[in-house]
C-alpha positions, 0 to 999 in steps of 0.5 A: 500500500505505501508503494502506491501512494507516490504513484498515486501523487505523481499521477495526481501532480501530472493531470492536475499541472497539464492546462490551467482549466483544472481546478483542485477538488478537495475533500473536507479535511477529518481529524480522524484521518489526518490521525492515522495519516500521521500515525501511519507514516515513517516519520515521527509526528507530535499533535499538538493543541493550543495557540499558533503565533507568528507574523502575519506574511504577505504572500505573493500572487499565486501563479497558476500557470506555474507547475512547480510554484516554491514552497514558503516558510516562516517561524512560528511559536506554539504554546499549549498542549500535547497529546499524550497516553493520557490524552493532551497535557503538559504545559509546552513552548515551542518554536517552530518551522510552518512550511506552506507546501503546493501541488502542483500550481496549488500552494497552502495559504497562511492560517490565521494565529491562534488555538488550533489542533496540529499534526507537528512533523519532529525532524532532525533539524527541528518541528515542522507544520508543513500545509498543503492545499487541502488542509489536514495538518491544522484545524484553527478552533477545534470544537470539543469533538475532534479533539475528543476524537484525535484523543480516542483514536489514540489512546483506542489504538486504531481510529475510524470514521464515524 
């Protein structure tokens, strides 16, 4: 299964970067998903839940003529809380890198600072919010749902839709 996701994006990537008449559809981003996501990959994630802060940028003009648009990035700080056997806790301040990924001419935008629930990359030169183009690492004001959710899925050990 993990050998047909780079096919799947390379295809994805080609079709939608073929003529500028195509648009990006995009499901509803799920945190039940975006949990096994995460839990299933080979790099190591930390979900976080509290506030994001960082400047606020001007981004450039997307051109959507431009297949291979670069990725942007900034710093940022968190404080809040991260999810643990016992659900969220701990009391965290934490820098880190959010990097606004594309597919395609399609790029992340800038969330808006404040509380959100994030899936955090640990990498070896430090945390990464890395965003895409259809959502599924930053949920901006979780209702007590899905934080409830990301916190059942994980201490149930298995996480399915409901």
């Amino acid at each position: 299964m993990k050998n047909f996701a780079p096919l799947t994006t390379a295809a994805l990537v080609g079709a939608l970067s073929s003529g500028p008449a195509l648009a990006l559809s995009c499901l509803p981003a799920d945190v039940r998903q975006s949990y096994t996501q995460v839990d299933e990959a080979s790099e190591t994630y930390v979900v976080l839940l509290g506030a994001f802060d960082f400047k606020d940028l001007k981004l450039p003009e997307r051109d959507l003529s431009d297949p291979d648009p670069e990725e942007i990035s900034f710093p940022a700080r968190f404080t809040g809380q991260a999810l643990g056997d016992d659900g969220f806790g701990g009391d965290y301040m934490l820098d880190m890198t959010v990097t606004l990924n594309c597919l395609g001419p399609w790029c992340a935008g800038q969330p808006a600072p404040g509380e959100a629930l994030a899936f955090v990359q640990k990498t070896a030169t430090g945390l990464v919010l890395g965003l895409g183009p259809c959502g599924g690492q930053h949920f901006a004001a979780p209702d007590p749902a899905q934080i409830e959710a990301v916190e059942a899925c994980h201490t149930a050990g298995e996480c399915s839709a409901e």
